[in-house]
C-alpha positions in Angstrom: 104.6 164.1 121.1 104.7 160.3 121.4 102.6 158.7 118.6 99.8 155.8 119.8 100.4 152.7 118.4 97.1 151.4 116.4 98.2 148.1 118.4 98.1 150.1 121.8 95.0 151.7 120.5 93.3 148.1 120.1 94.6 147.3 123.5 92.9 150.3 125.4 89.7 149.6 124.0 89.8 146.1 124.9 90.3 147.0 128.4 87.5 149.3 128.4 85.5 145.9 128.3 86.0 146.3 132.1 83.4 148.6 131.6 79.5 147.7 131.7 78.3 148.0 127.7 76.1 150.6 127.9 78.4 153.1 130.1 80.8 152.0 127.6 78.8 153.1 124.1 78.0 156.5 126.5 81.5 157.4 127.7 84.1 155.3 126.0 85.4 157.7 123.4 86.0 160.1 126.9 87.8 157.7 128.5 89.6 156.8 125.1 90.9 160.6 124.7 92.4 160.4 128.9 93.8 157.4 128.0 95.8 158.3 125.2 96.7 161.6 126.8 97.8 159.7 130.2 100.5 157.0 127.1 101.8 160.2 125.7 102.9 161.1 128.9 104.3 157.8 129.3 106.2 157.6 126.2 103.4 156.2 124.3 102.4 153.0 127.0 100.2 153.5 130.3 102.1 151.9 133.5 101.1 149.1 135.2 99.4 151.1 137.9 97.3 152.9 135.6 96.3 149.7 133.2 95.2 148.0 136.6 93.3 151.7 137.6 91.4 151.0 134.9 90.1 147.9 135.1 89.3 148.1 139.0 87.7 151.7 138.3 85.4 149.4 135.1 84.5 146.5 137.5 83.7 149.2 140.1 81.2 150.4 137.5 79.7 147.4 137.2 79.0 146.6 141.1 77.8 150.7 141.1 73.7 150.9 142.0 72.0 154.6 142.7 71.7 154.6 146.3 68.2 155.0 146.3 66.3 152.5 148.9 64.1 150.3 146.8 66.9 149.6 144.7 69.8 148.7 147.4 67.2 146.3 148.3 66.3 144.9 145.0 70.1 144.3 144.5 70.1 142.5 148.3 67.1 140.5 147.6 68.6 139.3 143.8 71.9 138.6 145.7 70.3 136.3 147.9 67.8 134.7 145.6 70.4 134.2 143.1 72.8 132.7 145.5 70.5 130.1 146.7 70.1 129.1 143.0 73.8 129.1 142.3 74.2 126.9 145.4 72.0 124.2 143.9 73.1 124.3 140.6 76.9 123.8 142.0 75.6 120.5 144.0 73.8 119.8 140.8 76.8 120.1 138.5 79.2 118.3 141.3 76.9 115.0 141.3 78.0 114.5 137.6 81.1 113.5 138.3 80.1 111.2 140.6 79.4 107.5 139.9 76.2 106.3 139.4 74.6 104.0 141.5 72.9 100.4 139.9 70.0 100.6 137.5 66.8 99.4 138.9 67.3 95.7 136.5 70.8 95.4 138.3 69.9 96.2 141.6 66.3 93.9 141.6 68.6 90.8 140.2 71.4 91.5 142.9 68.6 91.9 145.2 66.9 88.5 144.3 70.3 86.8 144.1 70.7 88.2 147.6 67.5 86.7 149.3 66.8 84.5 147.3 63.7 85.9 146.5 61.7 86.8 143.1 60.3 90.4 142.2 61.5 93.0 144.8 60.1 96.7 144.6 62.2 99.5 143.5 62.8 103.3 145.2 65.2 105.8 143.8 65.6 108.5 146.2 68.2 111.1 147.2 70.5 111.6 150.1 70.0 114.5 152.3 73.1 116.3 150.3 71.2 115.3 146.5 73.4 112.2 146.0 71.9 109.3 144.6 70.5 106.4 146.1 68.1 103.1 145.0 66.5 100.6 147.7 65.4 97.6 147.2 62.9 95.4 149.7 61.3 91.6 148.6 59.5 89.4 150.7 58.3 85.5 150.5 58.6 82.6 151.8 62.6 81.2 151.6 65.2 79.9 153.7 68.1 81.4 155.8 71.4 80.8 154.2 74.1 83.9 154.7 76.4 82.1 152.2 74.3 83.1 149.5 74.2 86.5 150.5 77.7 87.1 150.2 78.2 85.0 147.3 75.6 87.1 145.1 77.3 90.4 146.4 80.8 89.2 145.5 79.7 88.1 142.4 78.9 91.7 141.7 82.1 92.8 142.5 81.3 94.4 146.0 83.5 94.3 148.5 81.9 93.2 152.2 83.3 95.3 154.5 81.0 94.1 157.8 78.6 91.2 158.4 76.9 90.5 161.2 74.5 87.4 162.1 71.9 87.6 165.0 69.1 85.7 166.1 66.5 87.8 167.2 62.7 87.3 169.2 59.9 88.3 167.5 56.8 89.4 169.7 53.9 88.0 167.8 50.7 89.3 169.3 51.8 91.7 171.6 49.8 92.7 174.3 47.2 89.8 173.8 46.5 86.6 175.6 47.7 84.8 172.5 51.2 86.6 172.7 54.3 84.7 172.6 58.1 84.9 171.2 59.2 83.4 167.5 62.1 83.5 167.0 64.4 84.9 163.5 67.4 84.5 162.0 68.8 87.5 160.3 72.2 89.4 159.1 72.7 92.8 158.8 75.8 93.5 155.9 77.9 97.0 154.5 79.9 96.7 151.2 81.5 99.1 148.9 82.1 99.2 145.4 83.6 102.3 143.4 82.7 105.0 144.8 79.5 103.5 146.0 78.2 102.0 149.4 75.5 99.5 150.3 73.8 98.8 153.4 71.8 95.5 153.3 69.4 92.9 155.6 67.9 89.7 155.5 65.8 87.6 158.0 64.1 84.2 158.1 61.5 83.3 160.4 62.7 80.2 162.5 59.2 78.9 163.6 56.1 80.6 164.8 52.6 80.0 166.0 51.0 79.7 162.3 52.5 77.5 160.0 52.7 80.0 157.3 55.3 82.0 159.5 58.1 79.6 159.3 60.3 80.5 156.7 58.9 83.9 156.4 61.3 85.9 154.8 62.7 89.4 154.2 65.5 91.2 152.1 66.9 94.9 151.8 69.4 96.7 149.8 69.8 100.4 149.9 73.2 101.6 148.0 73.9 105.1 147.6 76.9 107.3 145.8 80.1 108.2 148.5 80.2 111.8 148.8 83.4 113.4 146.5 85.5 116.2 147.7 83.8 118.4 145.0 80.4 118.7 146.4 80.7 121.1 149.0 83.4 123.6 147.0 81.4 123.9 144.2 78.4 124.0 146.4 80.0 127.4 147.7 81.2 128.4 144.4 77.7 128.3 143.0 76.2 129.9 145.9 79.2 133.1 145.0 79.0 132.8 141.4 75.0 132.8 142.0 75.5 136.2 144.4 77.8 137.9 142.6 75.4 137.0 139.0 72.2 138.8 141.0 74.5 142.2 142.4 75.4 142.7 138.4 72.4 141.6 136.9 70.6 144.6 139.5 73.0 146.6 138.9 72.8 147.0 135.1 69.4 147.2 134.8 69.3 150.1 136.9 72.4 151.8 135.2 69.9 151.1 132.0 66.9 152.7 133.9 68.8 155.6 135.0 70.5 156.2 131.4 66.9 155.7 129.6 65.5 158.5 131.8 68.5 161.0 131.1 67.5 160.6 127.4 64.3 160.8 128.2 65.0 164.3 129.7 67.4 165.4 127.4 64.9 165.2 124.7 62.5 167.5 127.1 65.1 170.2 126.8 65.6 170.0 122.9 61.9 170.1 122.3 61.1 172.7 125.0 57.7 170.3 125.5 55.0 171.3 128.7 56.9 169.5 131.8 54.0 167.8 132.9 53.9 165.5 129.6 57.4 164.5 129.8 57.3 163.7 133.5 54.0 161.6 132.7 55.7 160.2 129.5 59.2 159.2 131.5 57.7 158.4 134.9 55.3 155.5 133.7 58.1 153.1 132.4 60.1 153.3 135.6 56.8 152.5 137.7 56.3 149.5 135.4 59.7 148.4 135.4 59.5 148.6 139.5 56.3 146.9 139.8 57.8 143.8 137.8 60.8 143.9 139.7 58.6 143.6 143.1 56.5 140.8 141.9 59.6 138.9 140.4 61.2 139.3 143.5 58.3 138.5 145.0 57.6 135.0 142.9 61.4 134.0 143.8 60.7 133.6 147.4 59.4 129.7 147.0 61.7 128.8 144.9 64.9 130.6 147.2 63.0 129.2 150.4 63.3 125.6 148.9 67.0 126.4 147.5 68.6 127.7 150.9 67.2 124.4 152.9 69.0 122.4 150.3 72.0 124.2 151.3 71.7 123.9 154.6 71.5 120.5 154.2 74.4 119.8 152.5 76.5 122.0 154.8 75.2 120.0 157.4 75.5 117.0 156.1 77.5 114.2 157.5 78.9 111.7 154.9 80.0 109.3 157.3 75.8 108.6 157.4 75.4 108.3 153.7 71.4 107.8 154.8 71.0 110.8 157.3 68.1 113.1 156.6 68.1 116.3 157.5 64.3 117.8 158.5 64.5 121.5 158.2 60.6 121.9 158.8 57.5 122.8 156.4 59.5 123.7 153.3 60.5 120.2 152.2 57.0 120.1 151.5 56.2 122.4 149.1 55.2 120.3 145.7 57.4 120.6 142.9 55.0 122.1 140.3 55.0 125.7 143.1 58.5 126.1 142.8 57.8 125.6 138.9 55.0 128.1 138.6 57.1 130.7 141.2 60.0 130.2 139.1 58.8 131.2 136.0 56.8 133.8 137.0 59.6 135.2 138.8 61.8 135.1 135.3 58.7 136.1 133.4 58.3 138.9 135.2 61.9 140.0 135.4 62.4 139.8 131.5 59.4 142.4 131.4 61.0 144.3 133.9 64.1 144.7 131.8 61.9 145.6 128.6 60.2 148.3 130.6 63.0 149.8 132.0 65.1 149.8 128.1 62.7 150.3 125.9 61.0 154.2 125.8 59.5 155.1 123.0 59.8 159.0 122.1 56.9 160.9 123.5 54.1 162.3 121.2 55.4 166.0 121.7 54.4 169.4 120.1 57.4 171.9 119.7 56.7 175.1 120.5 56.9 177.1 117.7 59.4 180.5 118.2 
């Protein structure tokens, strides 16, 4: 007989971490004795074959739910929900790497440099794919002079990469008596700067019917972050990671529901208790467990609603148009504080869920004296 190394030993039961914890605890020592029968076959080692047996027959475990209805569908329903919140945490995690776009001091003074104009207003906002953006608008009374523009955005180190100069006609009271044609100077401007583009526009009134119309002016920046090659992969990758996270997570809490009522019955054989009391004692933690589950599941609706339209969005997403918005409909409107509230009522509820289902205290039984 081939004697098991204490090293082999060590590395068998660190294979058997394949296994889900709590079918480990319940039939490791099992698996341990085949194991070691299976090396002393094989002079003392298991083959490739049967190391890799192993490990697919542990993750197998842990992807294994009873086939009962209710919970086939809690594990679709986590699957999806989970996914959606993988998704955005991937297009969360893949803006880090990107650069930033100007702070609201450095775009306002590139702004005012730009039109030549004090105090413009500030808007961060995001693209339709969660990239950054910031826009900038002034207006006043200044003068037309496209030299300036594309001195203050050199100066910043942009590079212009298109400018174009128009004169266009203003309708000034349209549609009444008084209505006539001013007309405008303006220039319309794209420039890029790591990892960073910026559309801009500024216009001068040329004249007009009031004297407080001539030299009228407006200016614009809006400068967003360039879309990386990392946004949609890890997109994906969360939206997997966040599937596969919600098929385990259902599936060990049902291995743990399943294993707490086998003790529970177990115990109803060594005490030789009236049925009826140990049904009633074992019965009311699962219905618990499964009301929790539905309301949790329930909760995560808002949130997963709101999560899969961000998705959509950046799948659809086309980063030639760093300003396109997608509109998907009603759901872009839900206020922030719902998908707070849903959210962690939906993990509240879930924890509780988990308690319920592991946590059985030993009925109040009477043996039945022989």
């Amino acid at each position: 007989m081939t004697t098991i190394s204490i090293q082999d030993e060590r590395r068998y039961r660190r294979l058997l971490f394949a296994y889900p914890g709590a079918y480990r605890r319940r039939h490791g020592d099992e698996i341990l004795t085949t194991l070691f029968d299976l090396a002393d076959d094989g002079n003392g080692r298991l083959t490739a074959g049967q190391t890799l047996h192993l490990v697919a027959s542990g993750l197998r475990q842990r992807f294994r739910v009873p086939l009962r209805p209710l919970t086939v569908l809690a594990a679709l329903l986590a699957t999806v929900t989970l996914g959606g919140f993988g998704a955005v945490a991937g297009n969360w995690l893949a803006w880090q790497s990107a650069d930033r776009v100007p702070s609201p001091a450095e775009t306002s003074a590139l702004t005012s440099a730009m039109a030549g104009l004090p105090g413009p207003s500030i808007e961060q906002w995001q693209t339709a794919m969660n990239g950054p953006g910031i826009i900038a608008t002034t207006r006043g009374a200044g003068t037309y002079d496209p030299d300036r523009v594309k001195t203050a955005l050199t100066a910043a180190g942009w590079h212009i990469t298109s400018f174009t100069e128009a004169i266009n006609k203003i309708a000034i009271g349209f549609g009444t008596p008084e209505e006539t044609v001013a007309p405008e100077r303006a220039a319309q401007f794209t420039a890029t700067k790591d990892g960073l583009t910026l559309q801009g526009a500024t216009s001068t009134m040329d004249g007009g019917p009031w004297p407080d119309m001539d030299g009228g002016s407006f200016g614009s920046l809006d400068i967003t972050t360039d879309v990386t090659g990392a946004i949609v992969p890890l997109t994906i990758a969360g939206l997997l990671l966040g599937a596969l996270t919600g098929w385990l997570l259902t599936a060990a809490v049902s291995y743990r529901m399943r294993t707490a009522s086998d003790r529970m019955g177990t115990a109803s054989d060594r005490m030789r208790t009236v049925s009826d009391r140990m049904r009633t004692a074992g019965s009311r933690p699962r219905r618990t467990a499964a009301a929790l589950s539905a309301l949790a599941l329930t909760a995560t609706a808002v949130p997963a609603s709101v999560a899969y339209c961000e998705f959509y969005q950046v799948m659809t997403y086309d980063p030639h148009a760093s300003n396109q918005y997608v509109g998907y409909g009603p759901h872009d409107q839900i206020p922030a504080y719902a998908v707070l509230i849903a959210t962690a009522l939906a993990a509240l509820s879930l924890a509780a869920a988990i308690r319920a289902a592991t946590h059985h205290p030993e009925p109040n039984l009477t043996p039945i004296s022989s």
